[in-house]
FIPANU-690076 format. One record per atom (N, C-alpha, C, CB): residue in one letter; x, y negated, z negated; atom name. Coordinates in Angstrom, 1 decimal. Last residue first. Glycine has a CB too. Example, Ala and Ser with C-alpha at 12.3 -4.5 7.8 and 13.67 -1.06 7.14 Angstrom:
REM FIPANU-690076
S; 12.8; 2.2; -7.1; N
S; 13.7; 1.1; -7.1; CA
S; 12.9; 0.0; -7.9; C
S; 14.1; 0.6; -5.7; CB
A; 13.2; 5.7; -7.8; N
A; 12.3; 4.5; -7.8; CA
A; 13.2; 3.3; -7.8; C
A; 11.3; 4.5; -9.0; CB
This chain:
REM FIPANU-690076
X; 2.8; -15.8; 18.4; N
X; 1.3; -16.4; 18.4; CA
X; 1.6; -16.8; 20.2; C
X; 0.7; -18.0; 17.0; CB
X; 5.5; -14.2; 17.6; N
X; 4.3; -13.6; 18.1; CA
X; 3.0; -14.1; 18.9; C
X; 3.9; -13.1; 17.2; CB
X; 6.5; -16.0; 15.5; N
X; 6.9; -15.8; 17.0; CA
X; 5.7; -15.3; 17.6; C
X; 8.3; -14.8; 17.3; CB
X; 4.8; -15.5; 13.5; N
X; 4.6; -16.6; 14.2; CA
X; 5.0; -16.7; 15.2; C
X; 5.0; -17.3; 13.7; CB
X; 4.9; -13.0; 12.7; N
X; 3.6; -13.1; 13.0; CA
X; 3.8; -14.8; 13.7; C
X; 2.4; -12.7; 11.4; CB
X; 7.6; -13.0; 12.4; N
X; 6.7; -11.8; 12.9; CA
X; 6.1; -12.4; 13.9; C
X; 5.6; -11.2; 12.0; CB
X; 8.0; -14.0; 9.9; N
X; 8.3; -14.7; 11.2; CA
X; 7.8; -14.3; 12.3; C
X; 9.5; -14.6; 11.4; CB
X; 6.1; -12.6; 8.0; N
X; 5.8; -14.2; 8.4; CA
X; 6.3; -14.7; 10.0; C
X; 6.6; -15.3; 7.2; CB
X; 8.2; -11.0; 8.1; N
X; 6.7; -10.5; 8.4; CA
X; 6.0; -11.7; 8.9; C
X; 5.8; -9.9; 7.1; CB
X; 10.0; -11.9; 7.0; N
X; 10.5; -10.9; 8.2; CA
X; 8.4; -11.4; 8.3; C
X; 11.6; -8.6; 7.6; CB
X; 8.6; -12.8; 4.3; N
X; 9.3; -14.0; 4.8; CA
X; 9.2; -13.2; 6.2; C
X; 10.9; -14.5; 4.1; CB
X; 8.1; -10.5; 3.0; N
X; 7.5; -11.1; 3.3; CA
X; 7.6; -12.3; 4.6; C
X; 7.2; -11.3; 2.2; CB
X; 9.1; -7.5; 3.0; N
X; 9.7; -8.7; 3.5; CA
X; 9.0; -9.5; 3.8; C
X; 10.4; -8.5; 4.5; CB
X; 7.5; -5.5; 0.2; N
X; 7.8; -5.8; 1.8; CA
X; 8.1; -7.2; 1.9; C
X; 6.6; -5.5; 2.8; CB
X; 6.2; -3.4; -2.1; N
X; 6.7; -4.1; -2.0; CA
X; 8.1; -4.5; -0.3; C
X; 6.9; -4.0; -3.4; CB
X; 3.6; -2.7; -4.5; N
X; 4.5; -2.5; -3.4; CA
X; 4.8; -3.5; -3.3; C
X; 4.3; -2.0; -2.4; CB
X; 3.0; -0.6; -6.8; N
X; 3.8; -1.5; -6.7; CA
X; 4.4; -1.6; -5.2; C
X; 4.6; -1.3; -7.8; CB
X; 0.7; 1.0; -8.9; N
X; 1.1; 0.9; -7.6; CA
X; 1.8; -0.5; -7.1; C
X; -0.1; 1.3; -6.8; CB
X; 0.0; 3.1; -11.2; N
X; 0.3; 2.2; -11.2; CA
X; 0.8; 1.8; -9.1; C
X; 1.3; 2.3; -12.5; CB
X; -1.2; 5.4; -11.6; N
X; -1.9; 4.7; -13.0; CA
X; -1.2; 3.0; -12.6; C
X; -1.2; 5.7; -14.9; CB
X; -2.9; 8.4; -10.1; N
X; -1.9; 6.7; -9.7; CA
X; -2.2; 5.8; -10.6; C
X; -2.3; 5.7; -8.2; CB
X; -3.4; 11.3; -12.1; N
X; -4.1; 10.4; -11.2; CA
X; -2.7; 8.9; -11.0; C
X; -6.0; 9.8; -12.1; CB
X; -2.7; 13.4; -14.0; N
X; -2.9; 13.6; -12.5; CA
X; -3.8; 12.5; -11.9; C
X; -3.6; 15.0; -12.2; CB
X; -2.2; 11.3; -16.1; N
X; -3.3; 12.5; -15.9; CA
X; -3.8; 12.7; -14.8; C
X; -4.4; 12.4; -16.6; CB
X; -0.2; 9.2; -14.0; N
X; -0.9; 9.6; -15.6; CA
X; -1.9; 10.5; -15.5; C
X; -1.7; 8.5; -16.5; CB
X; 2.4; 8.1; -12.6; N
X; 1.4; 8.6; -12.4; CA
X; 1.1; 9.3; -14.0; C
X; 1.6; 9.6; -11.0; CB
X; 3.5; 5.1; -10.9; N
X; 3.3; 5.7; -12.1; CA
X; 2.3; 6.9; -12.3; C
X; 3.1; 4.8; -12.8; CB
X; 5.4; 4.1; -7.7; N
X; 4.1; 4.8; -8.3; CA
X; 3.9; 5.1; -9.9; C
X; 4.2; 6.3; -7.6; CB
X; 6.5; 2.2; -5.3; N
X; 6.4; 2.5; -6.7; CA
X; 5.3; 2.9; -7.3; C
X; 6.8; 1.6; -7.4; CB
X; 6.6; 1.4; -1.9; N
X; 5.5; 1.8; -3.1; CA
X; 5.9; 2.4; -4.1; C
X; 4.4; 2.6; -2.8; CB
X; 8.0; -0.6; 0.8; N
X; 8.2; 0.6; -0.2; CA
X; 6.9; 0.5; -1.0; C
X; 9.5; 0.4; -1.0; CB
X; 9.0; -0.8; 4.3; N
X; 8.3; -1.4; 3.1; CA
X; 8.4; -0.2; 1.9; C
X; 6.7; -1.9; 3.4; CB
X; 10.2; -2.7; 7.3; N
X; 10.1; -1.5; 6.3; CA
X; 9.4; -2.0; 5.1; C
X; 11.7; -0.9; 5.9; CB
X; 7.9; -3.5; 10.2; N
X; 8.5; -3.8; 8.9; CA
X; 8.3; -2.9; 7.7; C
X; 8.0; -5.0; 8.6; CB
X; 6.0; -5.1; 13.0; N
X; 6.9; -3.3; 12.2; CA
X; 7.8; -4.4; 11.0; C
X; 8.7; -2.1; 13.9; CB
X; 3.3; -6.2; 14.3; N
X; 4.4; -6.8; 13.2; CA
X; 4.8; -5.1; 13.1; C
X; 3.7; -8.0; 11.4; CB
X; 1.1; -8.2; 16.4; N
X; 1.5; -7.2; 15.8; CA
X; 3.3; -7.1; 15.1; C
X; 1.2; -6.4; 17.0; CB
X; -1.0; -10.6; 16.0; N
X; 0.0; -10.3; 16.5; CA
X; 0.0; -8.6; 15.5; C
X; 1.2; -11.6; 16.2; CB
X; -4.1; -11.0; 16.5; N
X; -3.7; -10.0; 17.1; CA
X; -2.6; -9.8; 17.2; C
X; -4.1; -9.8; 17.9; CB
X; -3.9; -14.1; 15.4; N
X; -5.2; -13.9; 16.5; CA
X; -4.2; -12.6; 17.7; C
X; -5.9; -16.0; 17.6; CB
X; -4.2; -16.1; 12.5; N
X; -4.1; -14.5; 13.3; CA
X; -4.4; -15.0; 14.3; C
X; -5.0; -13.2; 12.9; CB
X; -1.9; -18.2; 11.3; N
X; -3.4; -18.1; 12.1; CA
X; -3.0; -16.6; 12.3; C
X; -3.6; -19.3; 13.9; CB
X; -0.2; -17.9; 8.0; N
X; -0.3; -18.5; 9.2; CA
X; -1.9; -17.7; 10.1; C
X; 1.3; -18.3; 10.0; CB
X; -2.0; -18.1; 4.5; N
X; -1.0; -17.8; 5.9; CA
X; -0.7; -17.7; 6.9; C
X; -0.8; -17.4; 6.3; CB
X; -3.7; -18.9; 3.2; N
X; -2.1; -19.4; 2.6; CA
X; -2.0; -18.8; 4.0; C
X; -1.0; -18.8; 1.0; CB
X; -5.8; -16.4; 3.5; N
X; -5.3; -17.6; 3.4; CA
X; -4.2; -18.0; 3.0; C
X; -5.8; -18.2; 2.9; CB
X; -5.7; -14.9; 6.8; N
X; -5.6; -14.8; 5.5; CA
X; -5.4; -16.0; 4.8; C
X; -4.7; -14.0; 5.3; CB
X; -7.1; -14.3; 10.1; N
X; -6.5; -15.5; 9.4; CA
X; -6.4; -15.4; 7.5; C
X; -7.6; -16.8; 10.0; CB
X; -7.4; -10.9; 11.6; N
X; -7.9; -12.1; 11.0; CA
X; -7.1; -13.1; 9.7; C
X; -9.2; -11.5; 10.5; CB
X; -5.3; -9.2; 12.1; N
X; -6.9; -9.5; 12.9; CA
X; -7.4; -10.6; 12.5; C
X; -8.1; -8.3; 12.7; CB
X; -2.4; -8.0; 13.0; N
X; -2.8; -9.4; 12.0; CA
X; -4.0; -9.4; 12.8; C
X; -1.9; -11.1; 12.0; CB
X; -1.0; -4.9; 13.0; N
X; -2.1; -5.7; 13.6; CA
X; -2.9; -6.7; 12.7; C
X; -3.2; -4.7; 14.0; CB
X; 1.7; -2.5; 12.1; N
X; 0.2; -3.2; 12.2; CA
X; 0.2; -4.2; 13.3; C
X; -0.1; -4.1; 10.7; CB
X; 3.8; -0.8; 10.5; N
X; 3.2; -1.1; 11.8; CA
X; 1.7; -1.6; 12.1; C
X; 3.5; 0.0; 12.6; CB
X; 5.8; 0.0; 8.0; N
X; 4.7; -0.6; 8.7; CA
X; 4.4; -0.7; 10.2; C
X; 4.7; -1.8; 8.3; CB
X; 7.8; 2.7; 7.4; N
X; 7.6; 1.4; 8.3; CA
X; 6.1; 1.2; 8.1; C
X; 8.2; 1.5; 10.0; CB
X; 8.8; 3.9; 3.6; N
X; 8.0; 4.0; 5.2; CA
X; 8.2; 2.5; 6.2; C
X; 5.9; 4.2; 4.9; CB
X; 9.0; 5.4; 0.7; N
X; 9.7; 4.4; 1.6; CA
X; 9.2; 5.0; 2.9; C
X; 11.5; 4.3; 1.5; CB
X; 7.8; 5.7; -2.6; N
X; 7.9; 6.0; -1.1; CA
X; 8.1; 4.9; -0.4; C
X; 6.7; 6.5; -0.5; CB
X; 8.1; 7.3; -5.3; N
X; 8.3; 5.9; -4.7; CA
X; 8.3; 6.6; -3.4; C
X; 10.0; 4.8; -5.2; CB
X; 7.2; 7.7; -9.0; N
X; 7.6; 8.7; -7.8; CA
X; 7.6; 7.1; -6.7; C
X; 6.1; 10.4; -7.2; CB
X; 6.7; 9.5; -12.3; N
X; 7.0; 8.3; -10.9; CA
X; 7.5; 8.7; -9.9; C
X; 7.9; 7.2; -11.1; CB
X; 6.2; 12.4; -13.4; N
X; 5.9; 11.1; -14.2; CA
X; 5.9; 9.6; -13.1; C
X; 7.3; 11.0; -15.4; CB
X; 7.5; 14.1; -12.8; N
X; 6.6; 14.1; -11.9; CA
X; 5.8; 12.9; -11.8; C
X; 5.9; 15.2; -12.0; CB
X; 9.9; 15.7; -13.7; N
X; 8.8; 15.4; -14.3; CA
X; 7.6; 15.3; -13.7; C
X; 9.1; 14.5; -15.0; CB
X; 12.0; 13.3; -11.7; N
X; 11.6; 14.8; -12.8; CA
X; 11.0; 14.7; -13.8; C
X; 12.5; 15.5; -13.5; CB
X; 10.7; 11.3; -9.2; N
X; 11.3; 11.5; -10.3; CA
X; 11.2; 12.9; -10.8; C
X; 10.7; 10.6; -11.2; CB
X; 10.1; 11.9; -6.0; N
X; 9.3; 12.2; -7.4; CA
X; 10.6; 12.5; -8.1; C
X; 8.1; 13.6; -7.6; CB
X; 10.2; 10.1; -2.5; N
X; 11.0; 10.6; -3.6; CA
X; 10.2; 10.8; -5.0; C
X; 12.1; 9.7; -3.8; CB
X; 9.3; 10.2; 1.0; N
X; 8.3; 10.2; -0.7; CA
X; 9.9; 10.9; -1.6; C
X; 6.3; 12.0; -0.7; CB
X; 9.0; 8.7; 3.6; N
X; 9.7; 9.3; 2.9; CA
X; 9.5; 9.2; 1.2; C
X; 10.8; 9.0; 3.5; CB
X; 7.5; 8.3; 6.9; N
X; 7.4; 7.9; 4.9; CA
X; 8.5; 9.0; 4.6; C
X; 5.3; 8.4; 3.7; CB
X; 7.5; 7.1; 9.4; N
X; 8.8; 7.3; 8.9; CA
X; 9.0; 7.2; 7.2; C
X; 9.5; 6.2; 9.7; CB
X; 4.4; 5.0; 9.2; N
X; 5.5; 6.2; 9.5; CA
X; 6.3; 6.0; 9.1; C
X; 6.0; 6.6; 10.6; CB
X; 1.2; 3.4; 8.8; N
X; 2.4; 3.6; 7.8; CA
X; 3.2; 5.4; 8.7; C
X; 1.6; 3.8; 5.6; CB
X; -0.8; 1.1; 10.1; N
X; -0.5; 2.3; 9.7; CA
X; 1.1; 2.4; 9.5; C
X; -1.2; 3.2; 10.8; CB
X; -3.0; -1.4; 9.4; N
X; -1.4; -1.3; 9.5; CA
X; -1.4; 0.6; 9.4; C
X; -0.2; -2.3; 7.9; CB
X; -4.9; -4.3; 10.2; N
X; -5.1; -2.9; 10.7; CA
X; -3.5; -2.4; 10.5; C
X; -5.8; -2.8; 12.5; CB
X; -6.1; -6.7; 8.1; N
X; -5.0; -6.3; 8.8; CA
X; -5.5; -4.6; 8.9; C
X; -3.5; -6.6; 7.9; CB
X; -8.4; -8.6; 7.1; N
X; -7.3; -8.9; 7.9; CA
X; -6.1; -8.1; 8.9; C
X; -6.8; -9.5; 7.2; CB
X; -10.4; -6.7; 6.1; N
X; -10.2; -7.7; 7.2; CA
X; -9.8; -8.2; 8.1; C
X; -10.2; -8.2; 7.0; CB
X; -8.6; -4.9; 4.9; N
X; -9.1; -4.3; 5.7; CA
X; -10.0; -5.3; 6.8; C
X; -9.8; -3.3; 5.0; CB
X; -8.2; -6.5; 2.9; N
X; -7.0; -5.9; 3.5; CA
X; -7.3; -5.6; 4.8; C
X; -6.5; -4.7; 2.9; CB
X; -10.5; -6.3; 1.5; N
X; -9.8; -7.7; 1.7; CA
X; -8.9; -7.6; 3.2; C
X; -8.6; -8.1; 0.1; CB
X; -10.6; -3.5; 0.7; N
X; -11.7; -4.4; 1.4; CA
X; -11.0; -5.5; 2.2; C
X; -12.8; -5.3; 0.2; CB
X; -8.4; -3.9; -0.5; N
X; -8.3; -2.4; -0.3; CA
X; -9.9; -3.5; 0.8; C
X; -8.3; -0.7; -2.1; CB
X; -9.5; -5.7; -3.1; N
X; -8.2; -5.7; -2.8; CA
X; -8.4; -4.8; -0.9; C
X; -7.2; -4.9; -4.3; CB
X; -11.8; -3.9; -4.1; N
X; -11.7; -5.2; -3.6; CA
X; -10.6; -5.8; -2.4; C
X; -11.5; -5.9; -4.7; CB
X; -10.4; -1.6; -5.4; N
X; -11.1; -1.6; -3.8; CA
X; -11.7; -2.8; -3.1; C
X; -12.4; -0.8; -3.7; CB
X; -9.0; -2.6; -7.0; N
X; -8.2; -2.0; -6.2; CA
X; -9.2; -1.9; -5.0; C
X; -7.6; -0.7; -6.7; CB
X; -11.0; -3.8; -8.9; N
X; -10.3; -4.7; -8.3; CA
X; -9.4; -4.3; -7.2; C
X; -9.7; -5.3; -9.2; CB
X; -11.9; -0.8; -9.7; N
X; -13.0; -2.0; -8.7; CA
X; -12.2; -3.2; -8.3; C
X; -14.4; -2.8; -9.5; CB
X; -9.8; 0.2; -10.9; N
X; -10.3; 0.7; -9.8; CA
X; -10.8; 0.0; -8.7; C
X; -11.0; 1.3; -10.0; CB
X; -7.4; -2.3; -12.5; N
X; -8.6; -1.6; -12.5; CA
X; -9.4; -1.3; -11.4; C
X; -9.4; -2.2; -13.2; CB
X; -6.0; -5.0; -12.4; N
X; -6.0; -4.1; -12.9; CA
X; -7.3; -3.8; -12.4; C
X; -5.7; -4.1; -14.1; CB
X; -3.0; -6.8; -10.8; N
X; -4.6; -6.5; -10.8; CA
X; -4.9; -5.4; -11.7; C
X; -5.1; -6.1; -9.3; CB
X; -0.3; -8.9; -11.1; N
X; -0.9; -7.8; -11.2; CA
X; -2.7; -7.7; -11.2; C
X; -0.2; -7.4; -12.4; CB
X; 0.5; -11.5; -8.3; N
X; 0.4; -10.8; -9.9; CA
X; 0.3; -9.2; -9.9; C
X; -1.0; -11.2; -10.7; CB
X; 2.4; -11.7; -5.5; N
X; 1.7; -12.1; -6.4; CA
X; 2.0; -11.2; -7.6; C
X; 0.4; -12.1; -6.0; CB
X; 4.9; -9.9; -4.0; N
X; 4.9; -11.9; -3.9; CA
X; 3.3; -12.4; -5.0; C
X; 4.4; -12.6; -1.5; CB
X; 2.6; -7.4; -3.5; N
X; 3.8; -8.0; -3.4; CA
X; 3.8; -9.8; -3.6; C
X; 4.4; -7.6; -2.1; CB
X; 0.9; -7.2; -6.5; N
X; 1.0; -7.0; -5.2; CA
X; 2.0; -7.7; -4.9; C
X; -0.2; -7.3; -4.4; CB
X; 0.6; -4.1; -8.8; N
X; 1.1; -4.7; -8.6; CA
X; 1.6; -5.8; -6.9; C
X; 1.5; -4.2; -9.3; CB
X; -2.0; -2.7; -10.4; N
X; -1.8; -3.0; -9.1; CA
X; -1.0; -4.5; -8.7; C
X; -3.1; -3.0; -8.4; CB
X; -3.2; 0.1; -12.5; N
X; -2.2; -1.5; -12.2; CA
X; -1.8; -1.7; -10.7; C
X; -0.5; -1.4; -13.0; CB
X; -6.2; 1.3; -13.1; N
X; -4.8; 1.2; -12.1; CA
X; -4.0; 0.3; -12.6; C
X; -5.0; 0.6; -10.5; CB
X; -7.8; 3.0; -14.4; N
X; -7.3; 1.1; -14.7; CA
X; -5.9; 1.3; -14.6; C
X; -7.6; 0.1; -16.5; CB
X; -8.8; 4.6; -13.2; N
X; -9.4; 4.3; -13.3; CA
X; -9.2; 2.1; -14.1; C
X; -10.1; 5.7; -13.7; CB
X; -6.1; 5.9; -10.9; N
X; -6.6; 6.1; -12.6; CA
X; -7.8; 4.8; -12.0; C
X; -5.1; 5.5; -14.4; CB
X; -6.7; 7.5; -7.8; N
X; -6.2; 6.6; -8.9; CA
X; -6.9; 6.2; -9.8; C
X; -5.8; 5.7; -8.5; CB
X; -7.6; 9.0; -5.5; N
X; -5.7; 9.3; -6.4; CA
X; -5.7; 8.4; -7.5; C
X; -4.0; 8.8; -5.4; CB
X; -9.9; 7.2; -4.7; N
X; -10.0; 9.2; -5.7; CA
X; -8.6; 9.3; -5.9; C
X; -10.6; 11.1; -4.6; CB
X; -9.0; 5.8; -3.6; N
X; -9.4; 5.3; -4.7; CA
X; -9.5; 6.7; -6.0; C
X; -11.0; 4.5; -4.2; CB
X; -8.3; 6.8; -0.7; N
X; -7.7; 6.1; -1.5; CA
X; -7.7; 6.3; -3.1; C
X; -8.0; 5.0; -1.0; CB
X; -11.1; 7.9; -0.1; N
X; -9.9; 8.6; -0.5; CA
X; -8.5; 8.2; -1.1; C
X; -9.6; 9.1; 0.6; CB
X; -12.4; 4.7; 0.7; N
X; -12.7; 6.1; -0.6; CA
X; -11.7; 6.9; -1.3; C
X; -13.6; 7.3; 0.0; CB
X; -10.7; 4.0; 2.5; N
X; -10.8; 3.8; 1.0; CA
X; -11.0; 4.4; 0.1; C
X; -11.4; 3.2; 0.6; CB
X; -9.2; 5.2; 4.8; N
X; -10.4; 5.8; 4.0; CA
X; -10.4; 5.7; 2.6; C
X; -10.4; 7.1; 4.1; CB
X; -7.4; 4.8; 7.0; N
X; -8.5; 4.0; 6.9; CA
X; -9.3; 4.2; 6.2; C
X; -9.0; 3.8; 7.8; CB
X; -5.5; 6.4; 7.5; N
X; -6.4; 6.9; 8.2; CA
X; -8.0; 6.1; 7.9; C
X; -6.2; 8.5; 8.0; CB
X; -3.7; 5.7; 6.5; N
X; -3.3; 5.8; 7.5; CA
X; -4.8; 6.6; 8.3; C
X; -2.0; 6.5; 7.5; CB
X; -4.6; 6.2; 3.4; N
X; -4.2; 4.7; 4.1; CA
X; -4.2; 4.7; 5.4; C
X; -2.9; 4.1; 3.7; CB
X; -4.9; 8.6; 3.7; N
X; -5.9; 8.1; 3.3; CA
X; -5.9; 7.3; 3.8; C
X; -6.1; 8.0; 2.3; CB
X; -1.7; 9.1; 3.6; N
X; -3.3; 9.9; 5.0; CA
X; -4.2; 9.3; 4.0; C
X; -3.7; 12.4; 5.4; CB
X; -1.4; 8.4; 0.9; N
X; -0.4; 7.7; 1.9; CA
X; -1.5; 8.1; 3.2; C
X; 1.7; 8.5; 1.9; CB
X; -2.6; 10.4; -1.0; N
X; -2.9; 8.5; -1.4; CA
X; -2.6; 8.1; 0.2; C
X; -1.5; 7.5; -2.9; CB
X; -1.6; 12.5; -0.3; N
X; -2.6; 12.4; -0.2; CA
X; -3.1; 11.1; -0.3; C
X; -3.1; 13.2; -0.8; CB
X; 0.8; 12.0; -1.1; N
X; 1.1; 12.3; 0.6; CA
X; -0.6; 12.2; 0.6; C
X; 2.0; 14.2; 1.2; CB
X; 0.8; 12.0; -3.9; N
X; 1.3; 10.5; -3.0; CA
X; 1.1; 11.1; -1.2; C
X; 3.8; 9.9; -3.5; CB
X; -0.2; 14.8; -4.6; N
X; -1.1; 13.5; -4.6; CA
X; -0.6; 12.0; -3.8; C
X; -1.1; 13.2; -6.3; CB
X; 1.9; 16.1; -3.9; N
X; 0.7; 16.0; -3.2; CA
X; 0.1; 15.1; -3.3; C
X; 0.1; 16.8; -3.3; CB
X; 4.0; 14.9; -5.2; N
X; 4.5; 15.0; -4.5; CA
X; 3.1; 15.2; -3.6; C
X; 5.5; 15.7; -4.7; CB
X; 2.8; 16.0; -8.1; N
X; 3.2; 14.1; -7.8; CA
X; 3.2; 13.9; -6.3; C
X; 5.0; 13.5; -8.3; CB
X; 2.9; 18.5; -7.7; N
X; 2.1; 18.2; -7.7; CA
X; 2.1; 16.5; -7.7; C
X; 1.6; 19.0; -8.5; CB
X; 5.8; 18.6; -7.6; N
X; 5.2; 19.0; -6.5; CA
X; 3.7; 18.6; -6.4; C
X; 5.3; 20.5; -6.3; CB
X; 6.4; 17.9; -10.3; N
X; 7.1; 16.9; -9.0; CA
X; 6.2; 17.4; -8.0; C
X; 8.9; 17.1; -8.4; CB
X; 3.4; 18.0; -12.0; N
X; 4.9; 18.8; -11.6; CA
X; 4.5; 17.7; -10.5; C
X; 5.2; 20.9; -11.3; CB
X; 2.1; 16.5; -14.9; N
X; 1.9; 16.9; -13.5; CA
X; 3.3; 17.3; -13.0; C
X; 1.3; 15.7; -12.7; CB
């Protein structure tokens, strides 16, 4: 895949997220993703990504600015750096209470990409910044 073409597919994965459309999500990516989540494991595989991608969508409403997309040469990886900006809607477990704080916080995504599709997705954000966030906030 060419950098430009890496370069469409992560701007197409990134308006998917920002616009709440799993589906569209799920169409940039291999079919045994790796899904690395922050502060946990790895997940594999499409149906555990839309699980995941469900889960998310419980608890949190976040849209993503200020992206800035970098592609390796080749086209092979690629990483994007953006702010968060969300909305805690509902109580996750392990984590403190929701009830509508709102949280900004920079964050990043490491990409692998394999036969024009996201074979890997690694993100990764201030967990601890986010926690405090959400507690001053209550």
């Amino acid at each position: 895949m060419s950098e430009t073409e890496t370069r469409h597919l992560i701007e197409t994965y990134l308006a998917a997220f920002n616009q709440a459309d799993a589906t569209a999500m799920l169409d940039c990516l291999s079919e045994d993703v790796a899904h690395d989540i922050n502060e946990g494991g790895r997940e594999i595989g499409k149906d555990t990504f839309r699980q995941f991608l469900a889960m998310m969508a419980r608890h949190y409403r976040e849209e993503l600015s200020d992206i800035a997309i970098m592609v390796a040469p080749g086209g092979n990886r690629a990483a994007a750096e953006f702010t968060v900006r969300g909305t805690y809607l509902a109580t996750a477990e392990g984590l403190p209470e929701a009830n509508g704080q709102r949280y900004t916080l920079p964050a990043g995504i490491f990409f692998d990409i394999d036969d024009d599709k996201i074979s890997r997705v690694t993100t990764y954000y201030n967990l601890a910044d986010w926690t405090r966030q959400v507690v001053q906030a209550r």
